[in-house]
Backbone as CSV, one residue per row, in Angstrom:
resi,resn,N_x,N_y,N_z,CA_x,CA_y,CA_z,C_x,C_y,C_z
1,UNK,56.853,-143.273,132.556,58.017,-142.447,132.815,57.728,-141.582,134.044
2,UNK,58.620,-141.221,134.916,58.209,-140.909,136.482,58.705,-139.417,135.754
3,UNK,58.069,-138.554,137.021,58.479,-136.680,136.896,59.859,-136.683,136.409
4,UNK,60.499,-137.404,137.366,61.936,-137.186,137.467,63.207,-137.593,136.294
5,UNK,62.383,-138.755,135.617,63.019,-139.108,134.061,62.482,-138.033,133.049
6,UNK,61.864,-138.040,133.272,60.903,-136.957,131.998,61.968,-135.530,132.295
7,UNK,61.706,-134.877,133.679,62.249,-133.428,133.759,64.128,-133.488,133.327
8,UNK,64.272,-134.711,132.924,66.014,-134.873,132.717,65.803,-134.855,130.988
9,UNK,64.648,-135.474,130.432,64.545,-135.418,129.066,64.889,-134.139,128.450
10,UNK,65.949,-133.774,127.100,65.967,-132.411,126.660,64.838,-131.780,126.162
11,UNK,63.825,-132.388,125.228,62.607,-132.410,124.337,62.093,-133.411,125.411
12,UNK,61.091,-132.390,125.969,59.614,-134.030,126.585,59.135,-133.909,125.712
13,UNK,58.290,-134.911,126.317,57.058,-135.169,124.965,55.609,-133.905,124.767
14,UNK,55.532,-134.064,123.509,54.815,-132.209,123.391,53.847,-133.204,122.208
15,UNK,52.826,-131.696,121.594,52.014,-132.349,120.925,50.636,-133.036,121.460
16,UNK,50.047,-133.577,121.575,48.642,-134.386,122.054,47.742,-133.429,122.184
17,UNK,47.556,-132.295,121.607,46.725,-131.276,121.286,45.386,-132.096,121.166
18,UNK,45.202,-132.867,120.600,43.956,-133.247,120.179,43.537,-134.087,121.441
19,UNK,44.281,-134.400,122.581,43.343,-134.657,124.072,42.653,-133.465,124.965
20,UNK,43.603,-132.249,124.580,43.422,-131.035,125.266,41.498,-130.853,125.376
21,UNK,41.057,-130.567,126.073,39.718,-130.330,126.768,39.597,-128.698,125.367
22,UNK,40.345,-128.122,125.987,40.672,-126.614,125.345,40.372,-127.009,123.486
23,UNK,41.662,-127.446,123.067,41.226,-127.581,121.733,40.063,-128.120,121.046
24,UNK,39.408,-129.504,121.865,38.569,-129.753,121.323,37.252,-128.992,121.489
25,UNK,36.875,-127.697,122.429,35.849,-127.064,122.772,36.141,-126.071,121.449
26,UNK,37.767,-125.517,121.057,37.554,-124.722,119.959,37.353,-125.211,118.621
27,UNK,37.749,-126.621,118.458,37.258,-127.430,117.407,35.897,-127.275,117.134
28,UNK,34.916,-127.024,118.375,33.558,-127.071,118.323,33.101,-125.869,117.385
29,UNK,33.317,-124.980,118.173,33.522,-123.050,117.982,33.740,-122.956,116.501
30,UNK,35.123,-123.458,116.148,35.065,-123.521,114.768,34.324,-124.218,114.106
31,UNK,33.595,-125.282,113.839,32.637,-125.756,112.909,31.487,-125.113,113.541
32,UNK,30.643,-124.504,114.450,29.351,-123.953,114.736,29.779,-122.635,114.159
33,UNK,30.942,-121.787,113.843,30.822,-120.917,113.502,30.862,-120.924,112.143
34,UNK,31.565,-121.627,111.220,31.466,-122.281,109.615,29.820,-122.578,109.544
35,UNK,29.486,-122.825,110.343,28.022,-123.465,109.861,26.989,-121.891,109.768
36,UNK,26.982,-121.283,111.317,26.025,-119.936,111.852,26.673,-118.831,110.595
37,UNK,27.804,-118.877,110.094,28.492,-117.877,108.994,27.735,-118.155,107.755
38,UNK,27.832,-119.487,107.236,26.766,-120.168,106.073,25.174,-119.947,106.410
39,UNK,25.066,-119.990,107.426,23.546,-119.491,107.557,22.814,-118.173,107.359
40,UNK,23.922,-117.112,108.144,22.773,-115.897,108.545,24.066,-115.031,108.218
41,UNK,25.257,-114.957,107.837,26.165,-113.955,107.114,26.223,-113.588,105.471
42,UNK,26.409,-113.009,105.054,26.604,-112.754,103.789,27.669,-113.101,103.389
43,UNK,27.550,-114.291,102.418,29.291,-114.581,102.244,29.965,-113.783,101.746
44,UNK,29.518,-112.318,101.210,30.593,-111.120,100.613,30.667,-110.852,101.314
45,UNK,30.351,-110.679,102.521,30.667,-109.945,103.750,31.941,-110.133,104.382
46,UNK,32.658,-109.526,104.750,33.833,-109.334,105.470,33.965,-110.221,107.118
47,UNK,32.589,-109.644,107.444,32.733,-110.185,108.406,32.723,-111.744,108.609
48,UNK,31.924,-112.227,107.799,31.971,-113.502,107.797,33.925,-114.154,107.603
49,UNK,34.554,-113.715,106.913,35.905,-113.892,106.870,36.103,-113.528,108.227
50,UNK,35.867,-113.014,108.404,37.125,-112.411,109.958,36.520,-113.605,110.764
51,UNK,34.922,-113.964,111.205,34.269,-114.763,112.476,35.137,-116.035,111.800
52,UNK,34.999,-116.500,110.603,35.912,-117.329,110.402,37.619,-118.087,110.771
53,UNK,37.756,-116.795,110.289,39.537,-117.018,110.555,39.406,-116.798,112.214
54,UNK,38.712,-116.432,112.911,39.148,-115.771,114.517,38.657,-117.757,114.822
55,UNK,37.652,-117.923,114.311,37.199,-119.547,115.367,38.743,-120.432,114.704
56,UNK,39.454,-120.272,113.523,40.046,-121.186,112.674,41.278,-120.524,113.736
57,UNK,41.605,-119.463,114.103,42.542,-119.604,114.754,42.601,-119.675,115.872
58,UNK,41.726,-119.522,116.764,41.416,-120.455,117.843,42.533,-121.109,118.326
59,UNK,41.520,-122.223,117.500,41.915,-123.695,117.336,43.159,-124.058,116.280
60,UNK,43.786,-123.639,115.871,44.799,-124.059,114.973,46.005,-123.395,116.208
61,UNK,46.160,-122.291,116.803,47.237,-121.821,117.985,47.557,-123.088,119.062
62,UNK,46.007,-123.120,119.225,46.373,-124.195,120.508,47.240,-125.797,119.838
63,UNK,46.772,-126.080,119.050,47.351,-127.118,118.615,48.918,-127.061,117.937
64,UNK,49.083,-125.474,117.262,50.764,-125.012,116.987,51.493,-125.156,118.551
65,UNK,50.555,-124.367,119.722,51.593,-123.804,120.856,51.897,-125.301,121.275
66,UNK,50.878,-126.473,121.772,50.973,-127.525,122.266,52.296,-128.224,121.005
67,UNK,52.665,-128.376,120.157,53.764,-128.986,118.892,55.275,-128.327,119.852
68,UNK,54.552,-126.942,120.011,55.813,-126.385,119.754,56.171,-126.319,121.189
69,UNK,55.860,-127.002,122.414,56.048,-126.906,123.830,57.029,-127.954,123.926
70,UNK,57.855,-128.289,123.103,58.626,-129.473,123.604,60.107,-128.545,123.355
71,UNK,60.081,-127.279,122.574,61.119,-126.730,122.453,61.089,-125.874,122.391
72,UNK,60.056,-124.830,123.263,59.780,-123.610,123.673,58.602,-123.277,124.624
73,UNK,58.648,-123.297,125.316,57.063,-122.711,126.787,56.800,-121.511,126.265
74,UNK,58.175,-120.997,125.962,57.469,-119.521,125.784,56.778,-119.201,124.643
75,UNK,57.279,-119.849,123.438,56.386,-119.829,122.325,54.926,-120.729,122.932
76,UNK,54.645,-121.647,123.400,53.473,-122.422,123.855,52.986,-121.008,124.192
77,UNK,53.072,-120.904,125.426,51.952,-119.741,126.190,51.664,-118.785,125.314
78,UNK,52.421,-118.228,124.344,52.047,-117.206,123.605,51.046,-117.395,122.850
79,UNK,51.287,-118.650,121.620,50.437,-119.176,120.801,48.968,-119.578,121.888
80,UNK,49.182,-119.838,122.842,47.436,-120.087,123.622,46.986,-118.644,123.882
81,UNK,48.048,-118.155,124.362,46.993,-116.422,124.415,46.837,-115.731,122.742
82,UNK,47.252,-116.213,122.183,46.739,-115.737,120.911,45.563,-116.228,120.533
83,UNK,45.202,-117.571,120.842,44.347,-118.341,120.287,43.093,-117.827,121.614
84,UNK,43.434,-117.752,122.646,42.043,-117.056,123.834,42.102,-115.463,123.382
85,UNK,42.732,-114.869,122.968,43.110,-113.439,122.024,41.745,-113.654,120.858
86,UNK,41.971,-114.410,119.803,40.972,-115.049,118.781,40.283,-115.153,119.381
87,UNK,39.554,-115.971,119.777,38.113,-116.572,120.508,37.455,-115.492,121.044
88,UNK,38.200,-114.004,121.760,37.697,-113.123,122.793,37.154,-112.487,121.504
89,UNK,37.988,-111.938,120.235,37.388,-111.402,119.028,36.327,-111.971,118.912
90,UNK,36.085,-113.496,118.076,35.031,-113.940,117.893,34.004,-113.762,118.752
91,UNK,34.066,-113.476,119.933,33.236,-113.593,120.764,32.164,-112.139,120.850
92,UNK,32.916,-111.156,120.509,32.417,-109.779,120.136,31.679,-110.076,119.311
93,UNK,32.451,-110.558,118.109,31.183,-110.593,116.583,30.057,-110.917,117.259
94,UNK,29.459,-112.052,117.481,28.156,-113.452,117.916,27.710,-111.943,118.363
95,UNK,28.535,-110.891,120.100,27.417,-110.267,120.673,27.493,-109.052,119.791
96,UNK,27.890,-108.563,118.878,27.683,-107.472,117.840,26.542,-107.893,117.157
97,UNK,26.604,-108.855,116.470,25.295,-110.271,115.433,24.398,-109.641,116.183
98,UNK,24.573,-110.027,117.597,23.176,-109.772,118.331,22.120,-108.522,118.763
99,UNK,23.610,-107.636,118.921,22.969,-105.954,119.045,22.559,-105.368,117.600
100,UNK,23.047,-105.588,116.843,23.050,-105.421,115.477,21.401,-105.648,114.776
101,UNK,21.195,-106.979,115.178,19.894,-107.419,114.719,18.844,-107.768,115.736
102,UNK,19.096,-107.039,116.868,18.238,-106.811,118.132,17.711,-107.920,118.546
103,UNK,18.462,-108.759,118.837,18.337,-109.972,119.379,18.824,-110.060,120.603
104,UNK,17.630,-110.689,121.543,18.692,-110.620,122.878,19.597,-111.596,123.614
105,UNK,20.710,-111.025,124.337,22.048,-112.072,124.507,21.393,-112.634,125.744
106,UNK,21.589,-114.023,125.663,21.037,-114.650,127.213,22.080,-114.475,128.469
107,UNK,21.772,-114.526,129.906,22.743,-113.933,130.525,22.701,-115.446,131.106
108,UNK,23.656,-115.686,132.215,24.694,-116.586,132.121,23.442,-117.681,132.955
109,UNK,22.430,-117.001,133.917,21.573,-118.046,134.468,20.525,-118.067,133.554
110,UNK,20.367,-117.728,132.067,18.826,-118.372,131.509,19.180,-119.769,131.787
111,UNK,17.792,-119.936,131.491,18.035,-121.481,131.651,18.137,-122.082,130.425
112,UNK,17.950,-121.437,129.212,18.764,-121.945,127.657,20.057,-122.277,127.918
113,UNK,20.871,-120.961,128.504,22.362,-120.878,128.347,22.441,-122.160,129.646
114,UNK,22.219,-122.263,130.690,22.592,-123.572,131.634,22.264,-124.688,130.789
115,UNK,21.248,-125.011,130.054,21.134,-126.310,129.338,22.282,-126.738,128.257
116,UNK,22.540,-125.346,127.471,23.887,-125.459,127.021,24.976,-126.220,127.527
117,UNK,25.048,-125.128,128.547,26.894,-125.256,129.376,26.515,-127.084,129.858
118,UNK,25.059,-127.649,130.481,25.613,-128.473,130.937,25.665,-129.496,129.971
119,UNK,25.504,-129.298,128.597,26.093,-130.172,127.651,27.591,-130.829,127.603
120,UNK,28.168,-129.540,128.287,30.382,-130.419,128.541,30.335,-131.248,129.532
121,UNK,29.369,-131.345,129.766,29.729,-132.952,130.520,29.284,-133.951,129.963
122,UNK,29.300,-134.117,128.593,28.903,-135.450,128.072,30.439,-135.791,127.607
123,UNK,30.908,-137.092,127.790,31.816,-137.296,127.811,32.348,-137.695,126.179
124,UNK,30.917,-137.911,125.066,31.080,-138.273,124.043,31.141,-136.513,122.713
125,UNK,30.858,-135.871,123.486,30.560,-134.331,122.854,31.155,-133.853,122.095
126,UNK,30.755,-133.821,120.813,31.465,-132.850,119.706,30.730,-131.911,118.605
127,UNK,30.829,-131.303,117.617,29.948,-130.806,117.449,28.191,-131.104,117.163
128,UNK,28.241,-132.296,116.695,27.489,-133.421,116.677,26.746,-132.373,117.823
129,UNK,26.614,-132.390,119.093,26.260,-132.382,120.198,25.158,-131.321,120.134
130,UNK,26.090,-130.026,119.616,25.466,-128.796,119.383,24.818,-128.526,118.179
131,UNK,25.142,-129.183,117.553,24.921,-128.945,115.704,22.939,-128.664,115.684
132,UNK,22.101,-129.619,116.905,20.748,-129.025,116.489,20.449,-127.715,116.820
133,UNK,21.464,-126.950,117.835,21.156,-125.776,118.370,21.708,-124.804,117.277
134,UNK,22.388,-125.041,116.475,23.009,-124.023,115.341,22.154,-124.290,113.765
135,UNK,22.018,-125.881,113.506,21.869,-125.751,111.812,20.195,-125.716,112.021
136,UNK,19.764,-125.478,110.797,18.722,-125.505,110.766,17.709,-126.633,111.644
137,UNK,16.144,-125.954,111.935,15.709,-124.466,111.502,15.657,-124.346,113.023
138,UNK,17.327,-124.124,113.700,17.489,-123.412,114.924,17.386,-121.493,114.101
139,UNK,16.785,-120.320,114.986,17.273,-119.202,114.784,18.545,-118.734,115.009
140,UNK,18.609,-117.565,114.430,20.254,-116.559,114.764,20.249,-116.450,115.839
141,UNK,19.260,-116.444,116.937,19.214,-115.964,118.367,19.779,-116.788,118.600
142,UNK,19.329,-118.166,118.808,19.602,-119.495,119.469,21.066,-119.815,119.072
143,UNK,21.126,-119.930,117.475,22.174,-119.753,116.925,23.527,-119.603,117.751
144,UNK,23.561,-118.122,117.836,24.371,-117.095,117.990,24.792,-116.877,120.008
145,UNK,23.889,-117.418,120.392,23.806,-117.640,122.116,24.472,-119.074,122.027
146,UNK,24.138,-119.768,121.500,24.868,-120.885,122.070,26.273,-121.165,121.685
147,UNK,26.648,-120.399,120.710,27.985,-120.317,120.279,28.495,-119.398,121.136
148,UNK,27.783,-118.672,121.506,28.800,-117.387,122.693,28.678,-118.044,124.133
149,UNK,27.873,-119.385,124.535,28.174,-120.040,124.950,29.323,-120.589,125.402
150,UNK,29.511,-121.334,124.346,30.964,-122.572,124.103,31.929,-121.947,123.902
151,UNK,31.698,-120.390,123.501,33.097,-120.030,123.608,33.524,-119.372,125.021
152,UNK,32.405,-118.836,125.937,32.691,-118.648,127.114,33.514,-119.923,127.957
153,UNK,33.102,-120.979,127.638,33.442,-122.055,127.596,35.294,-122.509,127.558
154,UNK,34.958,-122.129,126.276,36.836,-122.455,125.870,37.547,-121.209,126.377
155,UNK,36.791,-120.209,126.581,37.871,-119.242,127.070,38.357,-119.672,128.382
156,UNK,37.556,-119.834,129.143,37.387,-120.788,130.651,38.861,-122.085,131.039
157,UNK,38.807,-122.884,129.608,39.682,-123.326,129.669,40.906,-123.516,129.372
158,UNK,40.984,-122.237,128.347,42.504,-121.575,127.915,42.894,-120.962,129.395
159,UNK,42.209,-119.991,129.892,42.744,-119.302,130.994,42.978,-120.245,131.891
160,UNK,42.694,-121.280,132.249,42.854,-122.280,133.390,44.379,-123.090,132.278
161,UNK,44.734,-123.328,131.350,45.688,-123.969,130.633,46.508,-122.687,130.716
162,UNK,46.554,-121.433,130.472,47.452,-120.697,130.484,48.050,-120.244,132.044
163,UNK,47.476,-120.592,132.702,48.055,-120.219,134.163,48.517,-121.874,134.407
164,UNK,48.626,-123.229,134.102,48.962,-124.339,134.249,50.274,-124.222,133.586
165,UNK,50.427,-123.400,132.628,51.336,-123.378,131.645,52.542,-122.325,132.329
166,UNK,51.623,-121.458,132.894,52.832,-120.176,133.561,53.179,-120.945,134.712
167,UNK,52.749,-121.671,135.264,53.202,-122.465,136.715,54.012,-123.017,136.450
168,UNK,54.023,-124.140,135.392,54.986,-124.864,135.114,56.809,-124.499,134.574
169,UNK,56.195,-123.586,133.569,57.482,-122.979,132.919,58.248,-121.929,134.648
170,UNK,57.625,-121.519,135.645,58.010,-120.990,136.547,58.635,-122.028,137.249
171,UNK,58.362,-123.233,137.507,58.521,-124.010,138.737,60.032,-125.074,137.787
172,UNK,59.630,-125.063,136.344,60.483,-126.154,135.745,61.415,-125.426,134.697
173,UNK,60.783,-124.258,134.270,61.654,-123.699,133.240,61.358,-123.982,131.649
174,UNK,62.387,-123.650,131.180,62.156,-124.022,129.506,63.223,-124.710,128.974
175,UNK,63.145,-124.676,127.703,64.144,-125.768,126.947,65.426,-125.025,127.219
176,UNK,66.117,-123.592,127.241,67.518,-123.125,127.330,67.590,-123.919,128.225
177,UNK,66.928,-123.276,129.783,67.506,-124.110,130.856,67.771,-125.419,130.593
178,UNK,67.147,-126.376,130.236,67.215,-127.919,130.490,68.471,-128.098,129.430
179,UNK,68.696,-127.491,128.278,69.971,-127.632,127.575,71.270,-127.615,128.348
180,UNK,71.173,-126.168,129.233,72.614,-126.549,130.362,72.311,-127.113,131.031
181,UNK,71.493,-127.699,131.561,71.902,-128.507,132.603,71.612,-129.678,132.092
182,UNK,71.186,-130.329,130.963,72.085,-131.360,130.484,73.193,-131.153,129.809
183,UNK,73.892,-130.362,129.257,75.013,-130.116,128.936,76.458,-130.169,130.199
184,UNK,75.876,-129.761,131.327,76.709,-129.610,132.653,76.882,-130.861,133.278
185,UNK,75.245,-131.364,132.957,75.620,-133.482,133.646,76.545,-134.009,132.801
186,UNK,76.241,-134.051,131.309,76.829,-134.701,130.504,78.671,-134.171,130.937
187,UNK,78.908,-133.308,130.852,80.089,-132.959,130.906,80.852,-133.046,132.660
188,UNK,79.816,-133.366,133.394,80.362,-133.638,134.811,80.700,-135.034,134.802
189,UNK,79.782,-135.916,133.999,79.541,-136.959,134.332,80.703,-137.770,133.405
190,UNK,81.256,-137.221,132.233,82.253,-137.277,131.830,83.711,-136.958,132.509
191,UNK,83.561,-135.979,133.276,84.905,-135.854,133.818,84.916,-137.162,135.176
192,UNK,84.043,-137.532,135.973,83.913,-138.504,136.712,84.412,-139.701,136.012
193,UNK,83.985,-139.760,134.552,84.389,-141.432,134.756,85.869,-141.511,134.270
């Protein structure tokens, strides 16, 4: 389908969340953080609920906003800044974890954290990938760095999807618009024939 059939469509096609680069890095986030929560949190602990629900919503926004982009941008963009909103929370906890239990946060050139990051370029990568750096008998340090990692990570690529997202809805609009002006063809194109 060329730009130009598609931008006449009322509903394009929305949904495919699960190709998004973005979702699947918070897919990650969320199971390393289910796992680092089962490890070194107290499951009465509160906090463990909150690091929870913040990685679970993440990743559950991006995949609502992407559903819901076929009949709203503006709901899309919102639901992704909610979900880079989440992740920025989670991202506190890991470096709270860390000040908390005097562990130190690696800064962006250790060369732990580069061996990390250059893990997203494996083209097969999922948690699988990371899972020896989190489950056992990795530490909370290691733990807890490489998850603040991947989420530096996905934040990286929400903000690069949320400015793709503001471009677009600027340059093309949203579903009202495309309603009149298929409503205006349809009804021009009717009085023509």
């Amino acid at each position: 389908m060329t730009h130009e059939e598609n931008s006449h469509q009322l509903i394009p096609p929305h949904g495919g969340y699960r190709d998004l680069k973005s979702y699947r890095m918070a897919e990650i986030v969320h199971d390393a953080t289910v796992e680092f929560c089962t490890r070194f949190i107290d499951r009465r602990s509160r906090t463990l609920d909150q690091m929870v629900q913040a990685a679970r919503s993440g990743k559950q926004n991006i995949a609502e906003g992407s559903v819901a982009s076929g009949t709203s941008k503006k709901i899309e963009i919102k639901l992704v800044g909610i979900a880079r909103a989440s992740l920025e929370e989670l991202l506190l906890d890991y470096q709270d974890y860390l000040r908390r239990h005097t562990l130190p946060l690696w800064g962006k050139d250790d060369p732990r954290a580069r061996q990390i990051r250059s893990l997203c370029y494996r083209k097969d990568r999922s948690y699988s990938t990371y899972r020896p750096y989190i489950a056992s008998p990795a530490s909370p340090e290691i733990a807890a760095n490489v998850v603040i990692c991947l989420i530096h990570q996905t934040n990286y690529l929400l903000d690069r999807q949320l400015h793709v997202l503001e471009r677009s809805f600027l340059l093309e609009g949203g579903f009202t618009e495309r309603m009149y002006h298929a409503r205006r063809q349809t009804r021009e194109k009717g009085r023509n024939e």
